[in-house]
Backbone as a chain_set.jsonl record, in Angstrom:
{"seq": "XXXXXXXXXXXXXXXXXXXXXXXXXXXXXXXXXXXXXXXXXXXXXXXXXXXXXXXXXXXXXXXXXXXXXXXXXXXXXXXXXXXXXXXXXXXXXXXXXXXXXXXXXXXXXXXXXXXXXXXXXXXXXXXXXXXXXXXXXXXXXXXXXXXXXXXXXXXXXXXXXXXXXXXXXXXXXX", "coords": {"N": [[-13.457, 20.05, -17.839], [-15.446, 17.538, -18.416], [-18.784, 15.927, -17.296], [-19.237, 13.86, -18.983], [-16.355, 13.166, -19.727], [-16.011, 10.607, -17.767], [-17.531, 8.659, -18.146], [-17.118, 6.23, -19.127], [-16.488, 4.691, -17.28], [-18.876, 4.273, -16.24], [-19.248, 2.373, -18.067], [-17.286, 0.498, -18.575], [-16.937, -0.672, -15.698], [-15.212, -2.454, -14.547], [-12.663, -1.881, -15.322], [-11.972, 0.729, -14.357], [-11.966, 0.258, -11.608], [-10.009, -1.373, -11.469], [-7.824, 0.551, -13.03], [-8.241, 2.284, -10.493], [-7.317, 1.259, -8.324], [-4.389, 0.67, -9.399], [-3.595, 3.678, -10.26], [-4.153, 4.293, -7.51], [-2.662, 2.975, -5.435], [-0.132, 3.733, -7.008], [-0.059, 6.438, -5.999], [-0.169, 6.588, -3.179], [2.493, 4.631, -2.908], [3.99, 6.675, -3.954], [3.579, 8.96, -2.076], [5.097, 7.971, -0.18], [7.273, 7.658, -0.963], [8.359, 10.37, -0.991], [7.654, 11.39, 1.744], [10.022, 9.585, 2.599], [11.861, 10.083, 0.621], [12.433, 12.961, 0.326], [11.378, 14.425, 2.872], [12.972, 13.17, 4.654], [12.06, 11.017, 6.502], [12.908, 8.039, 7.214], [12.06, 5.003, 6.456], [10.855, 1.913, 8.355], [11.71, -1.723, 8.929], [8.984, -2.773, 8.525], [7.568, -0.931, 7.719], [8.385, -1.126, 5.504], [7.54, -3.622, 4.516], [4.687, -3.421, 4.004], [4.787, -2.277, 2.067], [4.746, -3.682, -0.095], [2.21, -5.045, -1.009], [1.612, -3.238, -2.672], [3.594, -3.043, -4.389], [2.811, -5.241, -5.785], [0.214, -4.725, -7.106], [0.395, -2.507, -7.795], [1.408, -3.005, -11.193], [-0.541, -5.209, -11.442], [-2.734, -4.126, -11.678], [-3.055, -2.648, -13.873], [-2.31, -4.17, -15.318], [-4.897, -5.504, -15.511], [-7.032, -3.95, -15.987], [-5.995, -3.086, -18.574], [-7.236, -5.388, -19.476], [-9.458, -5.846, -19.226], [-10.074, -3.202, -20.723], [-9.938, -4.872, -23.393], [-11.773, -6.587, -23.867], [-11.464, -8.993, -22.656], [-11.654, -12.812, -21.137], [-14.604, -12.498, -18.997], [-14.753, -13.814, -16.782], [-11.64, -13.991, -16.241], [-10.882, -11.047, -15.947], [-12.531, -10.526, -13.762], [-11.545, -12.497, -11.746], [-8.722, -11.219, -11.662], [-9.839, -8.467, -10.376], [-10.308, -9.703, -7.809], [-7.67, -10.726, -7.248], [-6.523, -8.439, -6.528], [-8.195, -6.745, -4.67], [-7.811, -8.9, -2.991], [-5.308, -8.557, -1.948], [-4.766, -5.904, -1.42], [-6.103, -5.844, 0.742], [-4.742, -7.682, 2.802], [-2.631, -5.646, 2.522], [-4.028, -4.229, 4.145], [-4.553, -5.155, 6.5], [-1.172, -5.482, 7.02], [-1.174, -2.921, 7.823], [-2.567, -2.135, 9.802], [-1.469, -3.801, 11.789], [0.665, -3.015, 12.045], [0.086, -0.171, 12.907], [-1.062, -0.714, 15.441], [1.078, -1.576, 16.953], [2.276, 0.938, 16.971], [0.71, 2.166, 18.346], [1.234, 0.758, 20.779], [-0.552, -1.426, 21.672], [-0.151, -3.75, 20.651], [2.99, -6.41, 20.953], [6.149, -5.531, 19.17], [7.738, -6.755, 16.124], [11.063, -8.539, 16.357], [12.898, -7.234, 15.302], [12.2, -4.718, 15.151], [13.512, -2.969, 16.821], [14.911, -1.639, 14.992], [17.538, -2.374, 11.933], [20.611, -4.125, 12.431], [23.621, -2.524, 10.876], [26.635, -4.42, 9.516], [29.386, -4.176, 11.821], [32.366, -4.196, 11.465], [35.418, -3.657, 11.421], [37.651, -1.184, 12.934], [36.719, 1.782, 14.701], [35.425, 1.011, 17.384], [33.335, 2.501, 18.784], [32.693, 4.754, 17.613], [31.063, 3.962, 15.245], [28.905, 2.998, 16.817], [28.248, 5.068, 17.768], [27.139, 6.683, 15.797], [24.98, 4.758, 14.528], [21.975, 4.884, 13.419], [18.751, 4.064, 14.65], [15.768, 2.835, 13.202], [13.041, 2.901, 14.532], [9.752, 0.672, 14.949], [8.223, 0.713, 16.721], [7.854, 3.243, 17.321], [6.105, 5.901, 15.942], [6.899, 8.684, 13.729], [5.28, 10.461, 12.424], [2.434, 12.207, 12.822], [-1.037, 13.277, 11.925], [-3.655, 14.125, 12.489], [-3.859, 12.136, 14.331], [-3.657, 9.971, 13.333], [-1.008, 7.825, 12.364], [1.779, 7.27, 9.424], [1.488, 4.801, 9.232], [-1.725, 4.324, 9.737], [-2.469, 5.637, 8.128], [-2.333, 4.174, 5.828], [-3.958, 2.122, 6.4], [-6.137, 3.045, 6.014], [-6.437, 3.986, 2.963], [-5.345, 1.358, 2.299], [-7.946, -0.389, 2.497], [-9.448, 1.29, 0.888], [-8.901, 0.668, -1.309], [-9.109, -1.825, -1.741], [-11.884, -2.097, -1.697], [-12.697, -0.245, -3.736], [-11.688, -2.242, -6.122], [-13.406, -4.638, -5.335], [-15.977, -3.727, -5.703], [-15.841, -2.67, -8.373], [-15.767, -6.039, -8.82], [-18.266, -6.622, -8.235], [-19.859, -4.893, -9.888], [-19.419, -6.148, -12.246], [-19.724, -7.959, -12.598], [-22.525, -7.972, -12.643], [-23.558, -7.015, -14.598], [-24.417, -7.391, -17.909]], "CA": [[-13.646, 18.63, -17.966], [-17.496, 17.366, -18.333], [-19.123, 14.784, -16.885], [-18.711, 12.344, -20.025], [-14.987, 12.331, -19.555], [-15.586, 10.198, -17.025], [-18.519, 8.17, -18.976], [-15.752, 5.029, -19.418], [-16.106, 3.97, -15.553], [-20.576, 3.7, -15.857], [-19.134, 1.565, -18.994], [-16.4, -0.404, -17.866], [-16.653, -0.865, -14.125], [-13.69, -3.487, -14.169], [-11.303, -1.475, -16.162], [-12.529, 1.459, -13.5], [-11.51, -0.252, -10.547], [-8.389, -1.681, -11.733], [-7.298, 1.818, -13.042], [-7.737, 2.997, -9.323], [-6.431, 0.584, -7.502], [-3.079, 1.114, -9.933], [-3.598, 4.496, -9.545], [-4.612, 5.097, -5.875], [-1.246, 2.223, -5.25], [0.756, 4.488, -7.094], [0.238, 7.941, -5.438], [0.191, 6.028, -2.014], [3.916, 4.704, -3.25], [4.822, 8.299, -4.438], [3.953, 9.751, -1.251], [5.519, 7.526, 1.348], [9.078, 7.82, -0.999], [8.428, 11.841, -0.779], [8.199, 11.126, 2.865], [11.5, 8.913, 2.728], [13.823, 11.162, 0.665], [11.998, 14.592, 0.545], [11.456, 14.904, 4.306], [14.022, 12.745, 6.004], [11.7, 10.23, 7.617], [13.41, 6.773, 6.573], [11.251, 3.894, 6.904], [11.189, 1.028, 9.144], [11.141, -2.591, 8.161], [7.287, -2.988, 8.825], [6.567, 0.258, 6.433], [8.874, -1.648, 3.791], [6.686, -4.443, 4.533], [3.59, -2.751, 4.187], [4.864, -1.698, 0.723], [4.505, -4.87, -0.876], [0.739, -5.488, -2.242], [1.749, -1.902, -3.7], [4.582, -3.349, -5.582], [2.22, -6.42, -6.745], [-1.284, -4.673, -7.651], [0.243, -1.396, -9.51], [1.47, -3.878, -12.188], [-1.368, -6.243, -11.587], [-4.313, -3.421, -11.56], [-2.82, -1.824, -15.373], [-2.965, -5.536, -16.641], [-6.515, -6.212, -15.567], [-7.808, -2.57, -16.736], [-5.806, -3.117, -20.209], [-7.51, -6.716, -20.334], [-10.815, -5.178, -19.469], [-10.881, -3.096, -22.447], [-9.74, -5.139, -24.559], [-13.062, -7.532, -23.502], [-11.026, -10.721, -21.748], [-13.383, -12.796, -20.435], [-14.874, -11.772, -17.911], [-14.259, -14.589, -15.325], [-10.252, -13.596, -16.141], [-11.107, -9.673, -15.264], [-13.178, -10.779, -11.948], [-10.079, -13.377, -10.637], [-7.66, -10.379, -11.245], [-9.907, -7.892, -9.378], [-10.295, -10.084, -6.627], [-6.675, -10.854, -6.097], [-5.982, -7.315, -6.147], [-8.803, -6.693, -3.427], [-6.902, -9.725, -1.306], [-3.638, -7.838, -1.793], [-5.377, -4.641, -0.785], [-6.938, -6.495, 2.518], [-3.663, -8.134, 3.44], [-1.724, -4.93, 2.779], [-4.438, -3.489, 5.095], [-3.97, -6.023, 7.926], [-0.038, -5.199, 7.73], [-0.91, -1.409, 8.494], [-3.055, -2.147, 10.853], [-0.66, -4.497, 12.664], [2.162, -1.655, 12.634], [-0.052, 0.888, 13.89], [-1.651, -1.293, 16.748], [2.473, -1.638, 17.592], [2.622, 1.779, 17.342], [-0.474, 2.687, 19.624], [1.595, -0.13, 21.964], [-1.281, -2.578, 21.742], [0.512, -5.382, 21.304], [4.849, -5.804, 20.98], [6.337, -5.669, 17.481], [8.735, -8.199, 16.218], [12.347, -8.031, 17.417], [13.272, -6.532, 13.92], [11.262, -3.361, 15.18], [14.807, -1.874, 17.058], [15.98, -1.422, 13.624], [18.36, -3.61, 11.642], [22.125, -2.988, 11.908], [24.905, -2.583, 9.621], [27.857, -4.721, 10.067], [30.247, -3.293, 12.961], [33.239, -4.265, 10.747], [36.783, -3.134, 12.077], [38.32, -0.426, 13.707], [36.389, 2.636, 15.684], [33.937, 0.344, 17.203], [32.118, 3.309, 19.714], [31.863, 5.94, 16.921], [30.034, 3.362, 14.973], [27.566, 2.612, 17.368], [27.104, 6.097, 18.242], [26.687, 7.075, 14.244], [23.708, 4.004, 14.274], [20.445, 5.379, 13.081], [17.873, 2.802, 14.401], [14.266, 3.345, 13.133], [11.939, 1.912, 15.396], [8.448, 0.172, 14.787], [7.261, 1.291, 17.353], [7.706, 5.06, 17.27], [5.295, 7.418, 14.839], [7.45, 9.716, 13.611], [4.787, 11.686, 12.286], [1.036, 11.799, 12.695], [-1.934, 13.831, 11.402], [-5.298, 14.331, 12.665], [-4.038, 11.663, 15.43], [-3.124, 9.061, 12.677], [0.532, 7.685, 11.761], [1.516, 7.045, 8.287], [0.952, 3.047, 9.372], [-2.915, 4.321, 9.829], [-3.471, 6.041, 7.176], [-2.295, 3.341, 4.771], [-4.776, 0.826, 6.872], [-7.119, 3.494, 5.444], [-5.887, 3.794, 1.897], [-5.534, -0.121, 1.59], [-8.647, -0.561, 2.52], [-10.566, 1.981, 0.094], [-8.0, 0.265, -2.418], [-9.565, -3.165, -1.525], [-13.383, -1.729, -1.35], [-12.828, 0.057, -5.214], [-11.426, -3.684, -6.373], [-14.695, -5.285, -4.591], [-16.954, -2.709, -6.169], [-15.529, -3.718, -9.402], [-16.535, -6.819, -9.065], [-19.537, -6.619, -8.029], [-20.613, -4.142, -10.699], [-18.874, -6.251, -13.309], [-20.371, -9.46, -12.316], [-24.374, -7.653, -12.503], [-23.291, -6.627, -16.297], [-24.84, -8.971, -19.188]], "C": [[-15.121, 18.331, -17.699], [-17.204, 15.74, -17.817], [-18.764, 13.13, -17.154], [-17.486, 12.159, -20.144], [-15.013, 11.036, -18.655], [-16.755, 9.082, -16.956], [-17.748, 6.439, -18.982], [-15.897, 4.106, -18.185], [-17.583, 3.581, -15.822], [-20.099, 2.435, -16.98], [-18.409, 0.367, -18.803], [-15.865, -0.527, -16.253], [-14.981, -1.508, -13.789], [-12.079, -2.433, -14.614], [-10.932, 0.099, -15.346], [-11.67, 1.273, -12.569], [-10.12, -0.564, -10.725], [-7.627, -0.214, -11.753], [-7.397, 2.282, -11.533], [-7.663, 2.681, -8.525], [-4.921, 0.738, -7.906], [-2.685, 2.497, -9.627], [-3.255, 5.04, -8.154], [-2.716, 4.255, -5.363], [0.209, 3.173, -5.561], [1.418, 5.795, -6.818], [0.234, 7.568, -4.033], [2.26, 5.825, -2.153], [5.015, 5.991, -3.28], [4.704, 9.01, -3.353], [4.313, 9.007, 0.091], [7.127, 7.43, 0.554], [8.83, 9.304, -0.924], [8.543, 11.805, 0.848], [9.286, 11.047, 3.514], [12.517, 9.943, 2.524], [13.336, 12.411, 0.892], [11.745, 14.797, 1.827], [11.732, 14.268, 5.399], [12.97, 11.614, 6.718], [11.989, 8.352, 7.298], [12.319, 5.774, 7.39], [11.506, 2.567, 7.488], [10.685, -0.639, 8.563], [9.919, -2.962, 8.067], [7.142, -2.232, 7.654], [7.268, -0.322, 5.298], [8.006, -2.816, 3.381], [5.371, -4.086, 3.791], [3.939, -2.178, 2.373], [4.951, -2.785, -0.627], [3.612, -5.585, -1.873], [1.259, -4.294, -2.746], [2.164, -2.354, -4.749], [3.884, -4.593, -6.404], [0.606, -5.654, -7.729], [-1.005, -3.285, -8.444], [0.278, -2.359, -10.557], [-0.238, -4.656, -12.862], [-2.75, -5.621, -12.109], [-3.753, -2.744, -13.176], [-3.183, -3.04, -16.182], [-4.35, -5.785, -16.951], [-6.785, -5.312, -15.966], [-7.441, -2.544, -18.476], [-6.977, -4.415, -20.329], [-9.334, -6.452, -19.624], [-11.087, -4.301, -20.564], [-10.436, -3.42, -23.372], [-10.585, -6.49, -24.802], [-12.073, -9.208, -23.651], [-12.166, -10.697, -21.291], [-13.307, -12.346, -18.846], [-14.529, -12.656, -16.119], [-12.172, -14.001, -14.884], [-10.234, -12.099, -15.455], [-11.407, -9.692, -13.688], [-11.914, -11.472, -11.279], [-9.207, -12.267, -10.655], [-8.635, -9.142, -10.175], [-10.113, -8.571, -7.584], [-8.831, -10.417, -6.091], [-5.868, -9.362, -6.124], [-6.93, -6.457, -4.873], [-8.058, -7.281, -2.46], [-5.909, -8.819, -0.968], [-3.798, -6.545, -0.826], [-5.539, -4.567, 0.782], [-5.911, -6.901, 3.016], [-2.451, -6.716, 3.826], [-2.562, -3.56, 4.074], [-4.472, -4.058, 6.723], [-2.173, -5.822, 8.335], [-0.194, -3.746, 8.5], [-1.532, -1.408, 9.428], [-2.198, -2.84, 12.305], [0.296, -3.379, 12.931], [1.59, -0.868, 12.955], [-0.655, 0.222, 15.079], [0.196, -1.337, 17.582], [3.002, -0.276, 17.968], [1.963, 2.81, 18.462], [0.202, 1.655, 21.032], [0.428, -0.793, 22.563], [-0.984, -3.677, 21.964], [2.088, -5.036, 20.835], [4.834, -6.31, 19.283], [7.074, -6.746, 17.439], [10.381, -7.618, 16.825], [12.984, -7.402, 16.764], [13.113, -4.979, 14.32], [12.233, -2.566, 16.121], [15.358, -1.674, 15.838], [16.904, -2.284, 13.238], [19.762, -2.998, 11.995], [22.885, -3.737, 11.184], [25.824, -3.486, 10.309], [28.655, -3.969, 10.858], [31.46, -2.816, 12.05], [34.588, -3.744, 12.261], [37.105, -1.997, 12.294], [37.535, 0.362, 14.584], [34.806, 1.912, 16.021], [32.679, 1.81, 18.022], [32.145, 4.527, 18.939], [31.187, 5.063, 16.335], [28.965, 2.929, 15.393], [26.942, 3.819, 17.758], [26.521, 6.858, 17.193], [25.117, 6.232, 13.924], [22.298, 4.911, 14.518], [19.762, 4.418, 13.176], [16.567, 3.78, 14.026], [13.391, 2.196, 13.862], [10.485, 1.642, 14.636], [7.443, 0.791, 15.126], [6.873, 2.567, 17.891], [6.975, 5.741, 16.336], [6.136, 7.939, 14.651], [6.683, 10.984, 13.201], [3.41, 11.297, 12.338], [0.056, 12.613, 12.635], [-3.373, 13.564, 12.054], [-5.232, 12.904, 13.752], [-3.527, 10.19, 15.071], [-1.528, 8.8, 11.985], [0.611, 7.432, 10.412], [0.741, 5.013, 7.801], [-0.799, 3.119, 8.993], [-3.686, 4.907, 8.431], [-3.475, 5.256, 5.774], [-2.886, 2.546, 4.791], [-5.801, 1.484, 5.615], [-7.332, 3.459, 4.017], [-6.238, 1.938, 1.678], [-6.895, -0.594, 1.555], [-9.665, 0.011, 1.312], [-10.338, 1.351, -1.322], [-8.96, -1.295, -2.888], [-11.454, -3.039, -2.198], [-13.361, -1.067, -3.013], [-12.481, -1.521, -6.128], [-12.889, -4.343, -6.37], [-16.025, -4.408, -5.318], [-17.008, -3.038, -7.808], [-15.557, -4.924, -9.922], [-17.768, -7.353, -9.144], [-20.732, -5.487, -9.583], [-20.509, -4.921, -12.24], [-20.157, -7.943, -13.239], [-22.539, -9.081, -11.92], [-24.401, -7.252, -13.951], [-24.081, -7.787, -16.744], [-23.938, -9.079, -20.162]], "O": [[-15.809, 18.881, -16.84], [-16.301, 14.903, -17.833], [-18.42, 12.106, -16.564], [-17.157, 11.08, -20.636], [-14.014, 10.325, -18.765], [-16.99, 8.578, -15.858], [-18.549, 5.56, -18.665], [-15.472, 2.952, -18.141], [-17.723, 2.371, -15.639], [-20.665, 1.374, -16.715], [-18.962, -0.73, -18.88], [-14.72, -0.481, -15.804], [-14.034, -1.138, -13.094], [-10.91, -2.429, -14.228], [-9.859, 0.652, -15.585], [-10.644, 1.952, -12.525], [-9.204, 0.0, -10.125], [-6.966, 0.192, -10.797], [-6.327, 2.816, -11.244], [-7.85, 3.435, -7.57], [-4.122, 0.923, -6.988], [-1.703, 2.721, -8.918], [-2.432, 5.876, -7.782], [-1.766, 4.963, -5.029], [1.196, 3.34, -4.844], [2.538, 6.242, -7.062], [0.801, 8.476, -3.425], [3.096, 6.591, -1.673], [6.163, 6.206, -2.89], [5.58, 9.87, -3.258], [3.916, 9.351, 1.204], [8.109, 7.177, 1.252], [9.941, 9.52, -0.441], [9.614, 12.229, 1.281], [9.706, 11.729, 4.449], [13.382, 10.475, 3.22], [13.908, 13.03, 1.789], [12.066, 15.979, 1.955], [11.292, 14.385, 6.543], [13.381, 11.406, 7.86], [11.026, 7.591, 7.206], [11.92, 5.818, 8.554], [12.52, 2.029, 7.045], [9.637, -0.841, 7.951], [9.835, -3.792, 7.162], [6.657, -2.731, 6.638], [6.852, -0.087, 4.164], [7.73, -3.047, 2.204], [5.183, -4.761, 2.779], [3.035, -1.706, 1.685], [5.179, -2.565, -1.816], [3.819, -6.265, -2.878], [1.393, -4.614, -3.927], [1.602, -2.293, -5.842], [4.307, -4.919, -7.513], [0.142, -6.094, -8.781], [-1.702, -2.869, -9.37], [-0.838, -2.675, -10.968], [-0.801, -4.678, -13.956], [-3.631, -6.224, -12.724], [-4.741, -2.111, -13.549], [-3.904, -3.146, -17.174], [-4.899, -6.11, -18.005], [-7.029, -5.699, -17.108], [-8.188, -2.173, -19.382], [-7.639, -4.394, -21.367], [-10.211, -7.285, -19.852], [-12.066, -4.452, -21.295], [-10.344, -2.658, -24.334], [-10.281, -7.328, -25.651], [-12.09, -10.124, -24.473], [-13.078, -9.905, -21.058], [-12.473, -12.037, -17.995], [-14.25, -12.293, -14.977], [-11.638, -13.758, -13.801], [-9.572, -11.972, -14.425], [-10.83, -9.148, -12.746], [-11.358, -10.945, -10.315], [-8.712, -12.124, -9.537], [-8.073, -8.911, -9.104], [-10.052, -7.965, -6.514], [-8.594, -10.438, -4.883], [-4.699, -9.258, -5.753], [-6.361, -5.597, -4.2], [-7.654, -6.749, -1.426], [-5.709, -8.38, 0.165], [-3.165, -6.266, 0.192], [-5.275, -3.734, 1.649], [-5.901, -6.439, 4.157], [-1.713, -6.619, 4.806], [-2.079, -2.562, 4.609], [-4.422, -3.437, 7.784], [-1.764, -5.932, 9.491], [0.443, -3.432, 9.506], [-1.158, -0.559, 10.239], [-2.295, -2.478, 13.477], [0.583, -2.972, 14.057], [2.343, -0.186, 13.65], [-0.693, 1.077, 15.964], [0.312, -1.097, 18.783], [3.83, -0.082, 18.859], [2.406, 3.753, 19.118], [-0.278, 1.787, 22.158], [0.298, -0.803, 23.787], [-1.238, -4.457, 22.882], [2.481, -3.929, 20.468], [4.1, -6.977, 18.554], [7.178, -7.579, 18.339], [10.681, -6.623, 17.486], [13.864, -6.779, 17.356], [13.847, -4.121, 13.831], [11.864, -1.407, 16.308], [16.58, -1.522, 15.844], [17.25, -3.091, 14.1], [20.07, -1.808, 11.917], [22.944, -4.933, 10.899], [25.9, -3.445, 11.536], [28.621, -2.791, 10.502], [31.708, -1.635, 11.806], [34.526, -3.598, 13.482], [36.579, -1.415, 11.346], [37.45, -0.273, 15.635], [33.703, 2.019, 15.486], [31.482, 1.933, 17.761], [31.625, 5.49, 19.502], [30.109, 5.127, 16.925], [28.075, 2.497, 14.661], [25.75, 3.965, 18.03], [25.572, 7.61, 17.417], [24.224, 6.782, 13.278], [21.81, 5.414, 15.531], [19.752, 3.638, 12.223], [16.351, 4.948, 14.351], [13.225, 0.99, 13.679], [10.142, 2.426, 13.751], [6.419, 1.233, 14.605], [5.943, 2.894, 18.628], [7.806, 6.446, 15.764], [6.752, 7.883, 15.715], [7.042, 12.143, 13.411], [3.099, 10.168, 11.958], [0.051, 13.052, 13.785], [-3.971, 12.507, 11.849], [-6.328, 12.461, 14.096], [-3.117, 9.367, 15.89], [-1.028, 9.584, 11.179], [-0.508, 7.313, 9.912], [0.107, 4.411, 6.934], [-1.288, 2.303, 8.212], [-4.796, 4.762, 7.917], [-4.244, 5.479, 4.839], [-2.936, 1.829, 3.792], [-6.188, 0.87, 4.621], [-8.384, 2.926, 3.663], [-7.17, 1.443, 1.044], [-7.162, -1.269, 0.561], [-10.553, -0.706, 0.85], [-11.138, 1.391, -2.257], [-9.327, -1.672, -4.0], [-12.009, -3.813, -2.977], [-14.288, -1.583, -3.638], [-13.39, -1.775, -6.918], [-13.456, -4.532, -7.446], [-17.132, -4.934, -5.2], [-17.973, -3.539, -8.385], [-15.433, -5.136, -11.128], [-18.23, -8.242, -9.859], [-21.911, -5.534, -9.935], [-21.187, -4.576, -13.207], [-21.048, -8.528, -13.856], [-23.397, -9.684, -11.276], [-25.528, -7.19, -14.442], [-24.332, -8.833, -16.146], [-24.044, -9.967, -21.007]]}, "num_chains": 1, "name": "protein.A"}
C-alpha cells in the first residue's frame, strides 16, 4: 500500500474525519460486544450508557463523509462534524464519570447495584441466589491500570479531537 492510497484525507479533510470517527466508533463498538459475548464480561448500565454517541455518530460520521464527497456545502459538512465532535465529548464525559465511580471518587447512581429481573412466583431464595448483579462500581478488567470505562474516555476523546481536526482543516480550505 503507498503513500497515495491515502492521498484522499490531504484532499478531503472532512470526509477524513468523518470516515474515522465512523470507523474508530465502530471498532470501539466491536470490541466492547467481543468483550460482552466473547469473554463473559456483561456490561453494566453506565457502559450501555456510554454506548450511545457510538450508536448516533457511526450513522452520522458515514453521512457526513458520503456528503463530503459528494461536495455539500460546506457549512452542512462543518455542522455535522461538529455534532459528531459534541457526541464524542459527551460520550467522553460519560466514561469519565464511570471510571471516576470506579476509582471511588465520587458514588454512582443507585442503578450501579445492577438492575433486577422480576422475582415472579415460586422459589423465591434460588432466584436471588441465581441474580447476577453487575456493578458500576467494580472494573472487571483493567490494562496498563485502566478499566474499559478509561479507555473509552480515551477513545472518545481522540474520536472528538479527529472530528475537531476536521473542521478546522476544512474550514482553512478555499
Amino acid at each position: 500500500m503507498s503513500f497515495q492510497t491515502f492521498a484522499w484525507t490531504r484532499d478531503n479533510p472532512a470526509a477524513a474525519a468523518a470516515a474515522v470517527v465512523a470507523l474508530g466508533g465502530a471498532a470501539t463498538l466491536i470490541g466492547a460486544w467481543i468483550f460482552q459475548y466473547g469473554f463473559g464480561y456483561p456490561p453494566c448500565p453506565l457502559c450501555l450508557e456510554q454506548r450511545i454517541p457510538y450508536y448516533v455518530t457511526i450513522p452520522l460520521g458515514a453521512i457526513v463523509a458520503i456528503a463530503a464527497t459528494r461536495a455539500a456545502p460546506r457549512q452542512l459538512v462543518v455542522g455535522g462534524l461538529a455534532v459528531l465532535a459534541l457526541a464524542m465529548l459527551i460520550g467522553a464525559a460519560l466514561a469519565v464519570y464511570h471510571a471516576g465511580i470506579e476509582w471511588k471518587w465520587w458514588a454512582g447512581p443507585q442503578d450501579c447495584s445492577g438492575p433486577l429481573d422480576p422475582l415472579g412466583s415460586g422459589n423465591l431464595l434460588g432466584r436471588l441466589q441465581s441474580i447476577n448483579i453487575v456493578r458500576c462500581d467494580e472494573a472487571p478488567w483493567r490494562f496498563l491500570g485502566l478499566s474499559l470505562a478509561g479507555y473509552n474516555a480515551l477513545i472518545s476523546v481522540a474520536l472528538a479531537a479527529a472530528a475537531a481536526w476536521g473542521i478546522v482543516a476544512t474550514s482553512r480550505r478555499t
